[in-house]
PAGUNU-727863 format. One record per residue (C-alpha): chain; x, y, z; residue number from 0. Coordinates in Angstrom, 3 decimals, padded with zeros to 6 digits. Example, Ala and Ser with C-alpha at 12.3 -4.5 7.8 and 13.67 -1.06 7.14 Angstrom:
! residues 2
SITE chaine        u        v        w num
SITE      A  012.300 -004.500  007.800   0
SITE      A  013.670 -001.060  007.140   1
//
This chain:
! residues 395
SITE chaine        u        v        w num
SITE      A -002.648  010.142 -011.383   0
SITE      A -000.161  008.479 -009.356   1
SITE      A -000.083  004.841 -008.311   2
SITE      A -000.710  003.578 -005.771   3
SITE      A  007.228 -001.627  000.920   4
SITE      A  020.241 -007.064  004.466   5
SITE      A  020.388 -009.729  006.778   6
SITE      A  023.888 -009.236  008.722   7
SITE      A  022.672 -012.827  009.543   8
SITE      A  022.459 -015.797  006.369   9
SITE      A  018.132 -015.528  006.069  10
SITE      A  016.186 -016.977  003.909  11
SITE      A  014.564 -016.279  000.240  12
SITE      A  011.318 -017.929 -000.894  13
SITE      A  011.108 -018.702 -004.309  14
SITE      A  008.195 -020.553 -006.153  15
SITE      A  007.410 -021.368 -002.800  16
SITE      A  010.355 -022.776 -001.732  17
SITE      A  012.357 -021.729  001.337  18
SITE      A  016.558 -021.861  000.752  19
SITE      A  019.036 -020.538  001.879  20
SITE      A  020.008 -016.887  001.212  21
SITE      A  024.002 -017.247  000.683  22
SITE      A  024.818 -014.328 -001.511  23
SITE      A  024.523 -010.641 -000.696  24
SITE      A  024.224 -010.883  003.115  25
SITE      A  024.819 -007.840  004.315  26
SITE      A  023.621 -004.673  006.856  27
SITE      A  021.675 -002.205  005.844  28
SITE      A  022.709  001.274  007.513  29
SITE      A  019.879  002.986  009.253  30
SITE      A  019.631  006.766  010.333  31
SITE      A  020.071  006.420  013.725  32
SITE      A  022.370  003.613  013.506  33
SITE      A  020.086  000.706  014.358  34
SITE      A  020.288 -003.075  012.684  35
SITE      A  017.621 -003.946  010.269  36
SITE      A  018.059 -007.421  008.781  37
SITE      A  016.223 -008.607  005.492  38
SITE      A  014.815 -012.024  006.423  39
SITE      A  013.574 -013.128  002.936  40
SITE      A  012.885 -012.158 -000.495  41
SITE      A  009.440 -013.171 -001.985  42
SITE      A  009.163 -014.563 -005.697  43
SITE      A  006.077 -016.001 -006.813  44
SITE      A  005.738 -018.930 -008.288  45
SITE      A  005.606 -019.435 -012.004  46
SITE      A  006.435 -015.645 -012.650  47
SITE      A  008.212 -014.308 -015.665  48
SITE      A  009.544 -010.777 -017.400  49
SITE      A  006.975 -008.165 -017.055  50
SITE      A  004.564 -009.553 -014.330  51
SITE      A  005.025 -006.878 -012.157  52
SITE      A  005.220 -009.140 -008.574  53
SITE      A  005.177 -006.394 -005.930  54
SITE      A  003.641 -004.009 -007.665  55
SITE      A  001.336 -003.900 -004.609  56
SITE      A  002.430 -005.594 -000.939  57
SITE      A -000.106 -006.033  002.240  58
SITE      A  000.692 -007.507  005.810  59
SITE      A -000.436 -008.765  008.871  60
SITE      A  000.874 -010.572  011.897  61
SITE      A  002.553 -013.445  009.882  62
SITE      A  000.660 -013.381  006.344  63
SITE      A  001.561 -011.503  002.912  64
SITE      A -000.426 -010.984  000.044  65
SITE      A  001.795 -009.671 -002.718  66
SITE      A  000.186 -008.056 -006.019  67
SITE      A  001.008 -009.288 -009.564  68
SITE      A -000.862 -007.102 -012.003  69
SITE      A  001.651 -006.715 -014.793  70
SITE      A  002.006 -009.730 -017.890  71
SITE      A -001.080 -010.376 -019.875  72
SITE      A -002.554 -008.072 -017.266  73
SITE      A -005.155 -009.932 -015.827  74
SITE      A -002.987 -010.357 -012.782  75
SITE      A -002.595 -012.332 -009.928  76
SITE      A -002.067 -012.021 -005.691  77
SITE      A -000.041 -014.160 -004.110  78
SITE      A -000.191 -015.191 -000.341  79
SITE      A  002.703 -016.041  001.653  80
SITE      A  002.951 -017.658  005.445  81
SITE      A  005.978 -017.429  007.883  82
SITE      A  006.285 -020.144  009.803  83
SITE      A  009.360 -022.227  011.208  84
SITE      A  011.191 -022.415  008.627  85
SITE      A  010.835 -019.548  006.828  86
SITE      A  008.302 -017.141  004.430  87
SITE      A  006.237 -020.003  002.425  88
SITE      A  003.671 -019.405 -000.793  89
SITE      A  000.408 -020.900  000.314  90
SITE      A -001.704 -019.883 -002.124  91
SITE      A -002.429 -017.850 -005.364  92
SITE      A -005.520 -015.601 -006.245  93
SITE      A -007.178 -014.667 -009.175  94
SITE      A -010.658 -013.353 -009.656  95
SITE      A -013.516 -015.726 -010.567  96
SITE      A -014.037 -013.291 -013.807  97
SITE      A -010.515 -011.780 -014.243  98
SITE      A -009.677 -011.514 -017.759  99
SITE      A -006.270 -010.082 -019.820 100
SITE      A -006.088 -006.412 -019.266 101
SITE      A -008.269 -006.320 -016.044 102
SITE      A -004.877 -005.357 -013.526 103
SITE      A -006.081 -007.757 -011.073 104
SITE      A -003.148 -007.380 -008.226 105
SITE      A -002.804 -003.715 -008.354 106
SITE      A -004.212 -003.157 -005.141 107
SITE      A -004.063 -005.604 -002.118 108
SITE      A -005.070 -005.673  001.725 109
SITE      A -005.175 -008.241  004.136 110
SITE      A -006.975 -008.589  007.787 111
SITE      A -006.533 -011.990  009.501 112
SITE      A -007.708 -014.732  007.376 113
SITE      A -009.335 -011.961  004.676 114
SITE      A -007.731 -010.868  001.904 115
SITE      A -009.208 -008.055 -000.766 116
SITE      A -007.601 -007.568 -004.199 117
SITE      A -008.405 -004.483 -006.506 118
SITE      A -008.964 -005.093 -010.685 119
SITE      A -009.571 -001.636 -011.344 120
SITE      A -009.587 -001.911 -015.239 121
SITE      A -012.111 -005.386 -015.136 122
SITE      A -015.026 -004.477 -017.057 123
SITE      A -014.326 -001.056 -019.459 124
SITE      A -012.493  000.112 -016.213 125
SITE      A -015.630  000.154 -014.118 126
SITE      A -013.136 -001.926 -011.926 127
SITE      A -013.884 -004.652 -009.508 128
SITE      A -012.350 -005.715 -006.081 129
SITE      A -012.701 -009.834 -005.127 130
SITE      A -012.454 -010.603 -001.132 131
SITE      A -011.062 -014.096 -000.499 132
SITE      A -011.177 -015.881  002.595 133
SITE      A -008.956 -018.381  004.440 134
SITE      A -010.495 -022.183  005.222 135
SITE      A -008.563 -024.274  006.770 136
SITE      A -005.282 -023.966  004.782 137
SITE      A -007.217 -022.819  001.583 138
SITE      A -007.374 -019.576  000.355 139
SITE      A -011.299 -019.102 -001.445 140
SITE      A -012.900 -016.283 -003.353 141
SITE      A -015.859 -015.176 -001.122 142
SITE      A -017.234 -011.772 -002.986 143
SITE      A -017.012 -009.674 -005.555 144
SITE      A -017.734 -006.337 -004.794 145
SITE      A -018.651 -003.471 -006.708 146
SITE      A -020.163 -000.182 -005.912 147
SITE      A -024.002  000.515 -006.630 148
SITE      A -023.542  003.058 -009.034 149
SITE      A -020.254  001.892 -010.827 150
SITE      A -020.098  002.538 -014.397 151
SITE      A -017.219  002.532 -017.096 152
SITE      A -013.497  004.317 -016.716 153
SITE      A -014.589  004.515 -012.610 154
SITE      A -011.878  002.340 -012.047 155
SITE      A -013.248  000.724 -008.986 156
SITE      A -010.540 -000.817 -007.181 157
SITE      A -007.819  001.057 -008.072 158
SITE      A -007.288  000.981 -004.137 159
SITE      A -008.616 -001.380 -001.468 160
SITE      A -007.996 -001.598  002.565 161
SITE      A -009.696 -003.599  005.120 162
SITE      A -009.839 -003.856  008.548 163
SITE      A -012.211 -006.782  010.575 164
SITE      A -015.402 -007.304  008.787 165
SITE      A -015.080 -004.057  006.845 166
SITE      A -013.801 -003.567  003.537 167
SITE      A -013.366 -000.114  001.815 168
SITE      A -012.739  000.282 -002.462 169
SITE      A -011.607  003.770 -004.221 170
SITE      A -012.902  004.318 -007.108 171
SITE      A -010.603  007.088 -008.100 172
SITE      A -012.076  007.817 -012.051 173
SITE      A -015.965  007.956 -010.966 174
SITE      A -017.869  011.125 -011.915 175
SITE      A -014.839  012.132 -014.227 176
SITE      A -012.314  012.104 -011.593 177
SITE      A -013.814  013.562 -008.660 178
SITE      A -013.783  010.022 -007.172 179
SITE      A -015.538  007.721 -004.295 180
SITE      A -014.809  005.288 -001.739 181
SITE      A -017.256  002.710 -000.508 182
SITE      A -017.728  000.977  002.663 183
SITE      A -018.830 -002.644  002.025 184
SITE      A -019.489 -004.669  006.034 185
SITE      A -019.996 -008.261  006.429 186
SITE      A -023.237 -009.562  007.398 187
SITE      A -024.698 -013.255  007.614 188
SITE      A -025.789 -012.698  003.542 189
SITE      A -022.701 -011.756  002.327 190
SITE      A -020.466 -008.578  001.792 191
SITE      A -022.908 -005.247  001.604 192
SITE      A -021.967 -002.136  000.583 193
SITE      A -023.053  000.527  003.084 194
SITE      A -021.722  003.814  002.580 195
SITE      A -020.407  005.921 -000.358 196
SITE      A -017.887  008.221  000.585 197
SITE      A -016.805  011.769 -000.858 198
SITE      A -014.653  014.400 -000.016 199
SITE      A -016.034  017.997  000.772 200
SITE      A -015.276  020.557 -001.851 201
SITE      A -013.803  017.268 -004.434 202
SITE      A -014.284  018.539 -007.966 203
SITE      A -013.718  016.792 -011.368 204
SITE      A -009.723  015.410 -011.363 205
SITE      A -009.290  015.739 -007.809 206
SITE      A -009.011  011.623 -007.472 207
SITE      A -010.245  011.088 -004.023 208
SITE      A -009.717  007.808 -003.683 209
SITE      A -006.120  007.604 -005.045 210
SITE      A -005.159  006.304 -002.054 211
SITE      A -006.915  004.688  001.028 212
SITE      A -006.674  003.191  004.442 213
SITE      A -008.976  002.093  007.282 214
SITE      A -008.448  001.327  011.055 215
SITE      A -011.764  000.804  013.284 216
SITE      A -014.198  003.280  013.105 217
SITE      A -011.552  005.329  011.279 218
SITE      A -011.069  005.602  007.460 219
SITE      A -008.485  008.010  005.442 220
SITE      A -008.891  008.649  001.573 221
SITE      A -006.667  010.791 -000.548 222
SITE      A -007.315  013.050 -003.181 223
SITE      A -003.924  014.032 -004.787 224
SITE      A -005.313  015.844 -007.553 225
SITE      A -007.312  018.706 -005.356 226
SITE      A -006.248  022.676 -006.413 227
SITE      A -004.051  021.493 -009.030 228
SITE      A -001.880  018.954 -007.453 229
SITE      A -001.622  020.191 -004.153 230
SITE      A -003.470  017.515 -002.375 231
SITE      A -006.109  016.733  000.064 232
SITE      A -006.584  014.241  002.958 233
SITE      A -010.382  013.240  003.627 234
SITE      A -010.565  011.798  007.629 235
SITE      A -014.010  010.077  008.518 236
SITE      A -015.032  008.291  011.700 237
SITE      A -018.032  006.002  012.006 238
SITE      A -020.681  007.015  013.827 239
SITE      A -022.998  003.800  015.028 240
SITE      A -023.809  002.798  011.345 241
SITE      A -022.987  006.072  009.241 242
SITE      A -019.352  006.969  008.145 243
SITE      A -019.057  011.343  008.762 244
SITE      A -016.180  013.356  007.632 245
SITE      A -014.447  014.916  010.720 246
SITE      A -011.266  016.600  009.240 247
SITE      A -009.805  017.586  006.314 248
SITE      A -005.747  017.276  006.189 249
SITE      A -003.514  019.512  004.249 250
SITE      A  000.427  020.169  004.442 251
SITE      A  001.709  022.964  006.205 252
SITE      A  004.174  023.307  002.856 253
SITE      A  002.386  022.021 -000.208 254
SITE      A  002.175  023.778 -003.467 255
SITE      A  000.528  022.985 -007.252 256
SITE      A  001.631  019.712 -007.756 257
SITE      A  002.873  018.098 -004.919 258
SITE      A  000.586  015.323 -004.470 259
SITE      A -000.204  015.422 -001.297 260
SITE      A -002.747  012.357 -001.358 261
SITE      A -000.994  009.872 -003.232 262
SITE      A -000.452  007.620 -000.438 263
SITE      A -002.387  007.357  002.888 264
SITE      A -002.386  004.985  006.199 265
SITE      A -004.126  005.423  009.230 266
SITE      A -003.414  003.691  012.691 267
SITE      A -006.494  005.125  015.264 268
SITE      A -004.923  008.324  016.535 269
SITE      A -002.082  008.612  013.288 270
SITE      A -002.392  009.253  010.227 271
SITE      A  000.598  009.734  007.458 272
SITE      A  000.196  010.963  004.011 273
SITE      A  002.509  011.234  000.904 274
SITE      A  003.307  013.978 -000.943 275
SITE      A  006.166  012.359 -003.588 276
SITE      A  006.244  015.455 -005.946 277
SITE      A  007.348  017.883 -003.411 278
SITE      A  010.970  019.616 -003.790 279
SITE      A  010.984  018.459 -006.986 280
SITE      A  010.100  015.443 -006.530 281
SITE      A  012.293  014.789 -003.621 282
SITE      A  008.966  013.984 -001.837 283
SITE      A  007.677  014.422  001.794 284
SITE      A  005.697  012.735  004.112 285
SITE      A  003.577  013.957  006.675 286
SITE      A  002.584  013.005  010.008 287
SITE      A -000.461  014.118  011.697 288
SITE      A -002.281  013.262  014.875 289
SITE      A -005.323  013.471  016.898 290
SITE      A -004.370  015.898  019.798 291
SITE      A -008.066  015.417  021.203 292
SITE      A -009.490  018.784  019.876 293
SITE      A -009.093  017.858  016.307 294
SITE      A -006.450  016.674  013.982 295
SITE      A -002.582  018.180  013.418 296
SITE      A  000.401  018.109  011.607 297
SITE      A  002.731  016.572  013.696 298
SITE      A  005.770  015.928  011.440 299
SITE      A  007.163  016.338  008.445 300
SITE      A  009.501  013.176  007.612 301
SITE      A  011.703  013.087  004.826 302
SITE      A  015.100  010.567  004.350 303
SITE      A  018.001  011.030  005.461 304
SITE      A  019.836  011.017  001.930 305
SITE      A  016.988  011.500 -000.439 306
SITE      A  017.366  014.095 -003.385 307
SITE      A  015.376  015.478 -006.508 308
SITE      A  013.411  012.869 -008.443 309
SITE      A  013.483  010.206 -005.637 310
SITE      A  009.704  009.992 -004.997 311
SITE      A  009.687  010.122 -001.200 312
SITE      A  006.023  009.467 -000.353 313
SITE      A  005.148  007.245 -003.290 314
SITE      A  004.188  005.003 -000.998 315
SITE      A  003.258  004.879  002.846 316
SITE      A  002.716  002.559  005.621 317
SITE      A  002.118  002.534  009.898 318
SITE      A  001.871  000.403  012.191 319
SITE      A  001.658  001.191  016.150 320
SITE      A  004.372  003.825  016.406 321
SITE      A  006.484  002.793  013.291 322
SITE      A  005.657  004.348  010.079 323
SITE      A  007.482  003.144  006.481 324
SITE      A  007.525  005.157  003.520 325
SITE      A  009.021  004.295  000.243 326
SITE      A  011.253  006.493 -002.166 327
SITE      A  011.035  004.043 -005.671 328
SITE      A  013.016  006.391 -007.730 329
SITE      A  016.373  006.510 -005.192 330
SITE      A  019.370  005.698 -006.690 331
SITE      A  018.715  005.479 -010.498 332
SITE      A  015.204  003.675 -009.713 333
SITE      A  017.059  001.062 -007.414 334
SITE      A  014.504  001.962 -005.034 335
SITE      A  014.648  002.158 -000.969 336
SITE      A  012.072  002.634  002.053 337
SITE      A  012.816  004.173  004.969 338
SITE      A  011.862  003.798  008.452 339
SITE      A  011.032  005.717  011.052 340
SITE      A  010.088  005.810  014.884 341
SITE      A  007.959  008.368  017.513 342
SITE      A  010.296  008.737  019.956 343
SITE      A  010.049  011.466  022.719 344
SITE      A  011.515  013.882  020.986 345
SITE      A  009.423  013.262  017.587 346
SITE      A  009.472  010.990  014.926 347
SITE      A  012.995  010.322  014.078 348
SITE      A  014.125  007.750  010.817 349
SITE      A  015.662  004.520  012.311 350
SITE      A  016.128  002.480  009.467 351
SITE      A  016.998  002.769  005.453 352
SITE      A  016.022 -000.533  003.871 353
SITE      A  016.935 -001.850  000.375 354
SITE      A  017.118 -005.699 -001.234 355
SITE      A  020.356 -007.578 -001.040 356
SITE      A  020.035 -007.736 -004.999 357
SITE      A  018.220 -004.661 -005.796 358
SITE      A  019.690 -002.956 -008.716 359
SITE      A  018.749  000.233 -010.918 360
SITE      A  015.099 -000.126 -012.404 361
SITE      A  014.201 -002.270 -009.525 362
SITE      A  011.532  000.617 -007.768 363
SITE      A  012.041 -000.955 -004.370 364
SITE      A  009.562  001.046 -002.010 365
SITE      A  006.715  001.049 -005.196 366
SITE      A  004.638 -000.492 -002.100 367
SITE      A  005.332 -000.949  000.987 368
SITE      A  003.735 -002.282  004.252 369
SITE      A  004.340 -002.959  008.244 370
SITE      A  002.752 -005.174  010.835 371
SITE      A  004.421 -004.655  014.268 372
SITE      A  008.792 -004.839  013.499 373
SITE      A  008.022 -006.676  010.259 374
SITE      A  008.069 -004.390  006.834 375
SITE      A  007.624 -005.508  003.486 376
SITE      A  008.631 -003.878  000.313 377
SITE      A  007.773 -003.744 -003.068 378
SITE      A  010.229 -004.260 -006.376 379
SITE      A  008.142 -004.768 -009.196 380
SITE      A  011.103 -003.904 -011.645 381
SITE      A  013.259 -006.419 -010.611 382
SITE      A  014.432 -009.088 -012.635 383
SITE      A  012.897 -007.678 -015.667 384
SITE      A  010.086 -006.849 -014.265 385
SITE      A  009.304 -010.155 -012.933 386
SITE      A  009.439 -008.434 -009.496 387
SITE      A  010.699 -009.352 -005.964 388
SITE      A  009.179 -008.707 -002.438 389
SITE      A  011.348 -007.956  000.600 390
SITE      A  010.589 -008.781  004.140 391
SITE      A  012.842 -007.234  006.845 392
SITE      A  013.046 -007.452  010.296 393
SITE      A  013.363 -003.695  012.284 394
//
């Protein structure tokens, strides 16, 4: 299974919390089309060391970051960041109620306003768990702890987690011996209740639907990137008043045995993207499709403009509005990059190639990745010996 985001101006970089000055490695990153992006800070959390893993998962919206920590003694944390005047701030860090070494709390993160949902998927024998924490004030609070009414062991639960408004959605990629589930959990005045279980039409044992998830509205994407021996599926659903229906399956117009098709997903309401990182060799693809109206289409095929065999393309995806991100961890010896790209008139074109100001080989910049509107933030859970870094830039 696979898992699963340079200022030509001085910026800033938070670490531990604290915002200083960025003098070293200022620079401009090139972009495809020839357009400006500037990295505005890099993200440390505070009190990491070697082998925490900081970014191995990265969430955004508006002006708040949750960054994933699941490496170390493995219990893991999430760490929540703020922009505000002066800068990208830590304002708080999360750990489950429960967590305990070994339970990868961190791997998965999402964020919606002033709610923020963290995957554990190896908490309890791997039945997994995901914790949703909610913002008070200026305090950051557990709220839930959700798992799925039939969980057992090795489901892992939480191995990915999305939310959007009061609804929350968990894969559970290992449940009934790899066919996988996602649940829909909705917020009501008595707490967080689960209200749908999801699965794929046709999903067999080791297909993995729920590798990958997203959710926008009424509509929800899950990945299965194990289907027909590694080509892939895409499962769309829409909610109908209370009940979630399947209304398309998505599948590459390209994709062969092993491609992966699945391993990432993101959804904005009338676009979705998936990755496919083992295709061409692992050169990876990405693919575009959108709602024409009568049903659901491949509308592009993205991949970057200098990627090559064993990059991973497509390990990880993200869209926002008209402005999708992808990341490519294994470019450039594992230095990592993500690249951007735009719907313009004449298609979806790449605007933007993005890597840290101190990335270096091993780094996997673009393990995780994530936009809100013209901000993007990447993962680098290699850096630093695996301490990891986050990277926010500006497109």
């Amino acid at each position: 299974m696979g898992k699963s985001q340079v200022a030509s101006l001085c910026a800033l970089t938070v670490v531990a919390g604290i915002c200083l000055p960025l003098l070293a490695g200022c620079s401009s990153t090139p972009a495809g089309t020839g357009t400006t992006v500037k990295q505005v800070a890099e993200l440390k959390g505070s009190g990491l060391v070697t082998g925490d893993e900081f970014g191995s998962s990265v969430a955004i919206a508006g002006t708040t970051a949750v960054v994933g920590s699941s490496g170390g003694a493995y219990a893991g944390r999430a760490y929540v960041f703020q922009k505000g005047a002066s800068g990208w701030t830590e304002v708080a860090v999360l750990k489950g109620s429960d967590t305990t070494a070994g339970d990868r709390f961190g791997s998965a993160v999402a964020v919606s306003g002033t709610t923020a949902v963290v995957g554990a998927y190896d908490h309890a024998k791997d039945a997994g768990r995901a914790y949703v924490f909610q913002k008070t004030g200026s305090s950051w609070a557990q709220v839930a702890e959700l798992k799925a009414s039939d969980t057992v062991n090795d489901d892992y639960f939480g191995w990915s987690v999305a939310i959007s408004g009061p609804t929350v959605m968990v894969g559970a990629v290992g449940h009934d011996k790899y066919t996988g589930r996602a649940y829909m959990f909705e917020k009501r005045a008595s707490g967080w209740t689960e209200t749908a279980e999801l699965q794929g039409s046709g999903t067999v044992a080791e297909d993995g639907f729920g590798t990958s998830i997203g959710i926008d509205g009424t509509v929800a994407i899950v990945g299965a990137e194990g289907y027909a021996k590694g080509r892939g599926r895409a499962y769309l659903f829409s909610r109908i008043g209370s009940a979630w229906t399947q209304i398309a399956v998505l599948k590459a117009s390209d994709t062969i045995d092993g491609d992966n098709f699945g391993t990432s997903v993101a959804i904005a309401p009338t676009t979705a993207v998936v990755g496919a990182y083992g295709r061409a060799n692992f050169a990876g693809r990405a693919y575009v499709f959108e709602d024409t109206g009568t049903g659901w289409a491949q509308a592009a095929e993205l991949k970057g403009s200098d990627t090559t065999t064993g990059d991973y393309f497509g390990i990880s995806v993200a869209i926002s509005g008209t402005s999708i991100v992808v990341g490519a961890y294994d470019h450039a010896n594992d230095t990592g990059r993500g690249y951007v790209f735009e719907k313009e008139a004449s298609g979806w074109k790449q605007t933007a190639e993005l890597k840290g100001s101190d990335t270096v080989e091993d780094d996997y910049l673009g393990s995780s990745v994530a936009i809100s509107g013209t901000t993007t933030l990447a993962g680098a859970y290699g850096q630093a010996k695996y301490a990891g870094r986050a990277y926010v830039f500006k497109t």
